[in-house]
C-alpha positions in Angstrom: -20.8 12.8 -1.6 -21.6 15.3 1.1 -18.5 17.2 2.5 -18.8 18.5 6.0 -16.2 20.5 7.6 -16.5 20.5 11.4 -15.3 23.7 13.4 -15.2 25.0 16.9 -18.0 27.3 16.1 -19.8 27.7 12.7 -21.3 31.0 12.5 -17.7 32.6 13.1 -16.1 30.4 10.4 -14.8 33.1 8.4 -14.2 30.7 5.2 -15.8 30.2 1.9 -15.7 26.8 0.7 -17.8 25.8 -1.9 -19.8 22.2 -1.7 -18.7 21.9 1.8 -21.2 22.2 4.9 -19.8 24.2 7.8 -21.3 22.6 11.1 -20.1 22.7 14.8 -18.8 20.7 16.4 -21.4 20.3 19.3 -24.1 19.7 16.7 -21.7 16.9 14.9 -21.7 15.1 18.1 -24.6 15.5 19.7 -27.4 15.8 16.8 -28.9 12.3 15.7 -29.4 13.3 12.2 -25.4 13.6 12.0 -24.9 10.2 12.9 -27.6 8.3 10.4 -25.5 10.7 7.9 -24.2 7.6 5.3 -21.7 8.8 2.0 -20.1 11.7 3.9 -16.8 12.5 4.2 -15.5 14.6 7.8 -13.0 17.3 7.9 -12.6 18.1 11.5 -11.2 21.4 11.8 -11.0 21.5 15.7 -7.3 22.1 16.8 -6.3 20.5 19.2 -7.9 17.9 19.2 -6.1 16.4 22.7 -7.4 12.9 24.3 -11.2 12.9 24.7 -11.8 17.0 23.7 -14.1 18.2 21.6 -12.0 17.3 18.2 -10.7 13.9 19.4 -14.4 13.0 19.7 -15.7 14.4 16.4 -12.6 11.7 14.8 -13.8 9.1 17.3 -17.3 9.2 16.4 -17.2 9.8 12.4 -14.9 6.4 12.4 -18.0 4.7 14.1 -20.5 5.9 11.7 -18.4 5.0 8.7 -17.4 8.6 8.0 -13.8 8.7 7.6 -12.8 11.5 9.0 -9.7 13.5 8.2 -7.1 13.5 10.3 -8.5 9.8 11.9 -7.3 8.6 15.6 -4.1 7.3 14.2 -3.2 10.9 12.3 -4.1 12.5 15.6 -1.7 9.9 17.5 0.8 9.7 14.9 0.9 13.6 15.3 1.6 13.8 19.0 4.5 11.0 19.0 8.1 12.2 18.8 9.1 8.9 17.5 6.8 9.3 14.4 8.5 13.1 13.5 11.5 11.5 13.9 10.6 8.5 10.8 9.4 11.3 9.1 12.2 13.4 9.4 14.2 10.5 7.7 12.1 9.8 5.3 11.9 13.7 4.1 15.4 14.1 4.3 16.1 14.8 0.7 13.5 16.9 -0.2 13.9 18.7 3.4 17.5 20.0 2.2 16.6 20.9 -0.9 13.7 23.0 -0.3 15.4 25.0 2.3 18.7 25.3 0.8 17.7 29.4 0.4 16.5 29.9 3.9 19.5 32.2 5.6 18.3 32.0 9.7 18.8 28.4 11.2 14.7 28.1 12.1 11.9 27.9 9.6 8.1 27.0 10.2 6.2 26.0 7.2 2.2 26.6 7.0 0.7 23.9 5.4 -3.2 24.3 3.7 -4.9 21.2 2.3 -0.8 19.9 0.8 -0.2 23.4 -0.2 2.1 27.0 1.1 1.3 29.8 -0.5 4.9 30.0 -2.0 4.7 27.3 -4.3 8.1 26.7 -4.1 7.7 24.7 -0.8 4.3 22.7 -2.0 6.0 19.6 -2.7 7.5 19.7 1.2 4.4 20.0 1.9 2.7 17.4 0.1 4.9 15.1 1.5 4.2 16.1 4.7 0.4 15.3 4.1 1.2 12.5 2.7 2.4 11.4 6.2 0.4 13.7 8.5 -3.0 13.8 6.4 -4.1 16.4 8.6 -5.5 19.9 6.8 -4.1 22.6 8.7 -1.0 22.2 10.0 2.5 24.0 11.3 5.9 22.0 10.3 9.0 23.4 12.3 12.5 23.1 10.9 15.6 23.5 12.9 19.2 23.3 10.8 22.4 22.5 12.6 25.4 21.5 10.9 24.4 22.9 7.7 21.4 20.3 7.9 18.2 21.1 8.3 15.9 18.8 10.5 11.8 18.6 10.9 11.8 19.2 14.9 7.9 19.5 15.1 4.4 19.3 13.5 1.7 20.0 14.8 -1.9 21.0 13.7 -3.4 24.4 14.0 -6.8 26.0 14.2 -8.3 28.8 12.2 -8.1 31.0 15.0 -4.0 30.8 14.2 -4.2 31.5 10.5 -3.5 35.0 9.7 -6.2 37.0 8.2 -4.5 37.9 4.7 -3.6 33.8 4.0 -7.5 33.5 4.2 -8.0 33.7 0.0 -5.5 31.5 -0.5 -6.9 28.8 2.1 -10.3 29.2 0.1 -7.9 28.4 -3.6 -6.5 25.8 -1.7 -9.9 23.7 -0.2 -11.8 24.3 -3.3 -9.0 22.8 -5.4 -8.6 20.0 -3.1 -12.4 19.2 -3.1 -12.8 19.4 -6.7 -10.7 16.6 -7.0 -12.3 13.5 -8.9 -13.1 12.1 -5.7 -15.2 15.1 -4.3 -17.2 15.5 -7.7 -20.6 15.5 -6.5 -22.8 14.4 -9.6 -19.7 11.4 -10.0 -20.0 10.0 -6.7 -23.8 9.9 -6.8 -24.0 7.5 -9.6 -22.1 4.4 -7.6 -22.6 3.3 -4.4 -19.1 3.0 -3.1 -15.5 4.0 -4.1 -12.4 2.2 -4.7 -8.7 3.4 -5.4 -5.9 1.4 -7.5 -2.7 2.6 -6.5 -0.5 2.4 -9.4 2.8 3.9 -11.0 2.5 5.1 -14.7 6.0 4.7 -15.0 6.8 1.2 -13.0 8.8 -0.7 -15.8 7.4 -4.3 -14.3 4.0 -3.5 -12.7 1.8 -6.5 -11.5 -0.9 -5.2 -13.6 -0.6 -3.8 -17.3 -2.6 -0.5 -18.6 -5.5 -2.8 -20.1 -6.0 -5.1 -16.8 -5.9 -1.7 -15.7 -8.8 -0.5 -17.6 -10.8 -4.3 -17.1 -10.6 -3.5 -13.5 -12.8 0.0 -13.8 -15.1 -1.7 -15.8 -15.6 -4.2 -13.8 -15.7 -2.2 -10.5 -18.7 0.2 -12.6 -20.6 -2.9 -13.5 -20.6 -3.8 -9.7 -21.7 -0.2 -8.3 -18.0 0.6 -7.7 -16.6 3.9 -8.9 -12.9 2.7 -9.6 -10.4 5.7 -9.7 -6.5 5.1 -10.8 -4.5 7.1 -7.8 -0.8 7.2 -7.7 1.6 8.1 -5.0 0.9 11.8 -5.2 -3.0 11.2 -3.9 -2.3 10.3 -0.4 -3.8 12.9 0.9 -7.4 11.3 -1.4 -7.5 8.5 0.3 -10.4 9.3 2.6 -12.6 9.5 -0.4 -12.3 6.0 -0.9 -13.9 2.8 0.3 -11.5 0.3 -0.8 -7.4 0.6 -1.9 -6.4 -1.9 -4.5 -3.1 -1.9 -4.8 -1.3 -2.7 -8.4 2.3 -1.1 -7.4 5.3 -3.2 -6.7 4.9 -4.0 -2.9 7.5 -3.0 -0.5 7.7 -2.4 3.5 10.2 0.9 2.6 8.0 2.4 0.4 4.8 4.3 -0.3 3.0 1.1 -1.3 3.0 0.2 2.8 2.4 3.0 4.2 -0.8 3.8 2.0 -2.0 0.3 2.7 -1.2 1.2 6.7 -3.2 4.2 6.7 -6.3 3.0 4.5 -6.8 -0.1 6.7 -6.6 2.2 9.8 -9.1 4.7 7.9 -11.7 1.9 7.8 -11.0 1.0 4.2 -11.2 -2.3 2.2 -7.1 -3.0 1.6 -5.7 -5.7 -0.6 -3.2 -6.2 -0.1 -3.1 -5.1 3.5 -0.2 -4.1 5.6 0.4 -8.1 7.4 0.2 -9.3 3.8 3.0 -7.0 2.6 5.0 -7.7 5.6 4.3 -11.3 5.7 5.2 -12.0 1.8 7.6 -9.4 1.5 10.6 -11.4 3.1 11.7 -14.5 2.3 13.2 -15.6 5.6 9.7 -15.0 7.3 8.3 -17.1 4.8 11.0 -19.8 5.2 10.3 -20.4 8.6 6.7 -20.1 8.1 6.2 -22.8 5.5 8.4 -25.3 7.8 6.7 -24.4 10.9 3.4 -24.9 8.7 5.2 -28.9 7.5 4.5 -27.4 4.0 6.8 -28.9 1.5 9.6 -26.9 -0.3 13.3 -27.4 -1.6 15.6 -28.1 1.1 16.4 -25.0 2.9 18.5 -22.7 5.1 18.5 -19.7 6.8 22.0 -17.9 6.3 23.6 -16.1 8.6 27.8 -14.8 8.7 28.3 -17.8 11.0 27.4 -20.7 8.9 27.7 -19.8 4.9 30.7 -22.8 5.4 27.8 -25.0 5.4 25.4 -24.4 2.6 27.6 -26.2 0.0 27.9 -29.0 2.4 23.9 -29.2 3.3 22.1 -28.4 -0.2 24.8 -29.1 -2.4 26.0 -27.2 -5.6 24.5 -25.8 -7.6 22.1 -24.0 -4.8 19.9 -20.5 -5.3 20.9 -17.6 -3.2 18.3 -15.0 -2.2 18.2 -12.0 -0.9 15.1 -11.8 2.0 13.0 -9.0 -0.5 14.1 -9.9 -3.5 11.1 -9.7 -6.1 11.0 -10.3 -9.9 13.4 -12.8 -10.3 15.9 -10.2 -9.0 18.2 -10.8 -5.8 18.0 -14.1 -6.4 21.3 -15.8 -7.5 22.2 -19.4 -9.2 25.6 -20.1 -7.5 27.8 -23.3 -9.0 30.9 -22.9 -7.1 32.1 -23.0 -3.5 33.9 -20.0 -4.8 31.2 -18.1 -6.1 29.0 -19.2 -3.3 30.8 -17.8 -0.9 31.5 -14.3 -2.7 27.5 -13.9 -3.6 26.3 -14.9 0.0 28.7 -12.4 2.0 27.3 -9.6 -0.8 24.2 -10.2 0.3 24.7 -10.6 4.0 26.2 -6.8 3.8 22.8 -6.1 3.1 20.6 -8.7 5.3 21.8 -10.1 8.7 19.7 -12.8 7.0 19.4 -14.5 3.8 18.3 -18.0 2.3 20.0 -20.5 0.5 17.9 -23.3 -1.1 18.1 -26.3 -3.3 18.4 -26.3 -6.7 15.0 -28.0 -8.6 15.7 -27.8 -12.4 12.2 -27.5 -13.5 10.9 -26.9 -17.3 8.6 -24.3 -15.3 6.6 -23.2 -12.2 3.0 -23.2 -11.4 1.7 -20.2 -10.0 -1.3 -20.6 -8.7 -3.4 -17.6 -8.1 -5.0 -16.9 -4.5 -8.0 -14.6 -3.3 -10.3 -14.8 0.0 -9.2 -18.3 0.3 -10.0 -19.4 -3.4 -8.5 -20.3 -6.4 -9.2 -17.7 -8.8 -6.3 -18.5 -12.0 -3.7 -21.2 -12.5 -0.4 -20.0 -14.8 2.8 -21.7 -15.9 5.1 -19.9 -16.1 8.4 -21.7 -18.4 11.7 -21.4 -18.0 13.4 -19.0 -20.5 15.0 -21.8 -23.2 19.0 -22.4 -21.8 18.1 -20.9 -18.7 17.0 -21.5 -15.1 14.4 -19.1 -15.0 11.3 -17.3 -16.0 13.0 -14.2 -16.5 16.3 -13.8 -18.0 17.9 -10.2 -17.6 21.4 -8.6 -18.5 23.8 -7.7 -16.2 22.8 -4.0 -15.7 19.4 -5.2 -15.2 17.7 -2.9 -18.1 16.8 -5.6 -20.4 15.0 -8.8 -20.1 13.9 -11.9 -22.1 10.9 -13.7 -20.7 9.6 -17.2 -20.7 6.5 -18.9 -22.2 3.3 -18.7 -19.9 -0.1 -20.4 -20.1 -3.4 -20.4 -18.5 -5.5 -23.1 -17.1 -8.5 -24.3 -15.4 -8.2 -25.4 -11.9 -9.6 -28.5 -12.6 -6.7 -28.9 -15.4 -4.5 -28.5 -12.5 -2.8 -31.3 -10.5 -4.6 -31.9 -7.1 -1.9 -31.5 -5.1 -1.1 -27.9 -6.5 -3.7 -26.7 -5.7 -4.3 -27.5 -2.3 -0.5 -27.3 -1.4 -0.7 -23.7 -2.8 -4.0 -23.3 -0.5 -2.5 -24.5 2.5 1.0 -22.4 2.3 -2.1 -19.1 1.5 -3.7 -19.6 4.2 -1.6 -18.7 7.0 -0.7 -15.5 5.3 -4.3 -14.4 5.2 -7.3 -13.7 3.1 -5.8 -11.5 0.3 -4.7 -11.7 -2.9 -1.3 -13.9 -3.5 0.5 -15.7 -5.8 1.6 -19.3 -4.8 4.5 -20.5 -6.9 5.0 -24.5 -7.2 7.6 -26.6 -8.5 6.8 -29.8 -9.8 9.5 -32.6 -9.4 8.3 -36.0 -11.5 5.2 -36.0 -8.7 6.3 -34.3 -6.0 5.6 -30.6 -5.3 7.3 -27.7 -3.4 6.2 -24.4 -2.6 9.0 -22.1 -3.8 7.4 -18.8 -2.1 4.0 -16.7 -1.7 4.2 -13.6 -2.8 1.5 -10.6 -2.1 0.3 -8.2 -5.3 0.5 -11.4 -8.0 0.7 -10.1 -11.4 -2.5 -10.1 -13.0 -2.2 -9.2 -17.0 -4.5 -9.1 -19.6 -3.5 -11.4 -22.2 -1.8 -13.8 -19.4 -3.7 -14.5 -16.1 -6.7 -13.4 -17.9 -6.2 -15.5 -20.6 -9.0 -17.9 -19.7 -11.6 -16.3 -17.6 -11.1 -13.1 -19.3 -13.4 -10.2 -17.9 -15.0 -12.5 -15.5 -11.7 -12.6 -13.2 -11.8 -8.5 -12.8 -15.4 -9.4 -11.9 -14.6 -11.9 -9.6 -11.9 -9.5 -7.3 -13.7 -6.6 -7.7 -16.9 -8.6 -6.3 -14.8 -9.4 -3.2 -13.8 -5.9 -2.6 -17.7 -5.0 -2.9 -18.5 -7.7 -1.0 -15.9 -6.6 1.9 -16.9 -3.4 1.8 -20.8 -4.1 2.5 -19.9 -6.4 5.3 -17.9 -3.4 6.9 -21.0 -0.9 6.0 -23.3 -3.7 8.1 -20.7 -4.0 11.1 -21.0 0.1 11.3 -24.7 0.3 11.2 -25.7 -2.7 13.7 -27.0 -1.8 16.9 -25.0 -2.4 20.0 
């Protein structure tokens, strides 16, 4: 992979930097050989880089030849709109305080080098701040009032404002950066394109377990893919890749979103993409969507604080309580009583202005019937854990769980109407991977919910098709990926 680091004028760049090509800007923009370039990566180094300059060109055009250039159009926006410092400032508030709890004046501005200050006790501040402003060189400006410190600016900066003596470390800094994984040259050259799995060593539940883990980058290298495991950490990687895959718990408050926010807008192949997280991640959108859609599901309501007098009187006792994001069984309540209905509904509502209430379907289990591109691609049930109503059974701290049976089989072994009531509630969701879970009433079938990032295990989803269902997701992503190489290269 070729690195090229674009500057305001080359032969005064006063850096070092191995593996990396030092070219002007003027020649990046104006050169044809630059823009038949293909498996580069762009650092532009022009600060500022204001609305049609120089630098906001060099971006511009190294996202329409399929460079990925760092920081892209959104960074560059996302860096000059108060309202963006200010999420960020909230976001950062913890680590903010802590890392300036030793600073004695009330203003403090924080150089930042490819994620790192030179006094390492501030690199994680800045990592974070690259994880949200994925921008190279750049000045973070912290104001404290009432003993609290807050992030009042960032902006990026050019060479010309790095002092001379922080020049060695700079040069640590890039070449540790570059010789990241990603940036190996003799790696890279043996694939044709690249592909991140987001994941979390550590996630007690993950939707995919170390060995699907490890079927994935065998599959992905079989298909030309060099598959890399990333974790929260790599943000600031993610213009190396071609594709995120992400097998982390999904969440609109968390990292998982904001990576899959950035990659799409950074040209990449995303599954799941942002809509998909946003779309599955709350029960109440889905509610409404599946009954806008006339897809079948157990009766339902949408709660509010103005009618939870009416849930026992509409679904009847016992009903299931859930909290809008509630994932993994948890958040979502068995209630038996109007007494304990009405206690476990205003919990929730202290947390949701929204929640839903539905009718209880005793089931032996659910179907879940796995969703990708528009095809069916597994088919699970999933029983009910034996004297209990659900798949999962946990204690009441949460910490320990007993799980149900599951079993694998062919579409074709499926019921008809599974499949293409779990295909129709997909579809208006998107064209990424989901998990459609069915109940099964005597013969009648009701979508329960579709839920983005299905679990995909070996030993359980894989249980059938084995290896050939990594091959079959991993094909999509290559095949995604080429069509987005073809849009790039066709002539206008």
């Amino acid at each position: 992979m070729k690195i090229l680091l674009v500057v305001a004028n080359a032969k005064k760049w006063p850096l070092n930097i191995p593996d990396a090509e030092v070219v002007s800007a003027r020649k990046y923009l104006t050169e044809p050989v630059f823009s038949r370039l293909s498996g580069v990566r762009v650092f532009n180094l022009m600060y500022p880089c204001r609305y049609q300059s120089q630098g906001y060109y060099v971006s511009l055009l190294a996202e329409a030849r399929g460079h990925r250039p760092v920081p892209s159009i959104t960074t560059l926006r996302d860096l000059h709109t108060p309202a963006m410092v200010r999420m960020t400032d909230a976001a950062i508030h913890d680590t903010v305080q802590k890392s300036l709890s030793g600073i004695k004046s009330d203003r403090f501005e924080l150089s930042i080098y490819f994620g790192r200050n030179l006094a390492k006790r501030y690199d994680r501040l800045a990592r974070e701040l690259l994880t949200r402003f994925h921008a190279h060189f750049l000045r973070a400006v912290f104001v404290r009032s009432k003993s609290e410190w807050t992030l009042q600016n960032i902006s990026p900066i050019s060479i010309n404002e790095v002092p001379q003596s922080h020049y060695e470390f700079v040069e640590e800094a890039a070449a540790n950066y570059f010789s990241k994984a990603g940036y190996r040259q003799k790696k890279i050259q043996q694939f044709r394109y690249s592909l991140a799995i987001l994941h979390q060593p550590e996630e007690k539940e993950p939707p995919s377990n170390s060995a699907a883990l490890k079927k994935f980058i065998r599959a992905g290298q079989k298909l030309d893919l060099d598959v890399q495991l990333i974790t929260k950490d790599d943000f600031g990687r993610l213009s190396e890749f071609d594709a995120l895959f992400i097998r982390e718990t999904t969440n609109v408050n968390n990292h998982t979103f904001r990576f899959a926010r950035y990659a799409e807008a950074d040209g990449l192949v995303v599954i799941d993409d942002p809509q998909s997280i946003i779309r599955c991640a709350n029960k109440v959108f889905l509610a409404e969507l599946l009954d806008h859609q006339r897809i079948a599901t157990p009766k339902t309501m949408i709660v509010h604080k103005d009618n939870v007098e009416l849930i026992h009187h509409t679904l009847g006792l016992p009903c299931v309580l859930k909290q809008p994001d509630s994932a993994f069984s948890m958040g979502v309540k068995k209630v038996d009583s109007p007494e304990t209905l009405k206690l476990v509904a205003n919990q929730m509502l202290e947390k949701s202005e929204l929640i839903i209430a539905q009718a209880y379907l005793p089931t032996d289990f659910d179907w879940r019937v796995g969703i990708l591109d528009g095809k069916v691609i597994f088919v699970c049930r999933y029983f009910m854990v034996r004297d209990h109503w659900q798949i999962v059974q946990r204690n009441h701290q949460g910490d320990k769980k007993i799980e149900g049976d599951a079993d694998t089989l062919h579409p074709d072994e499926a019921p008809e109407e599974v499949i293409r009531i779990a295909l129709r509630a997909a579809a208006p969701i998107g064209r990424g991977l989901y998990g459609v879970d069915v109940k099964q009433v005597e013969n009648r079938f009701y979508v329960i919910e579709v839920n983005d990032n299905p679990n995909i295990d070996a030993g359980l989803e894989d249980a059938l098709q084995q290896d050939a269902l990594y091959h079959q997701i991993m094909a999509v992503f290559l095949h995604r990926i080429e069509q987005k190489k073809l849009v790039t290269k066709e002539p206008r």
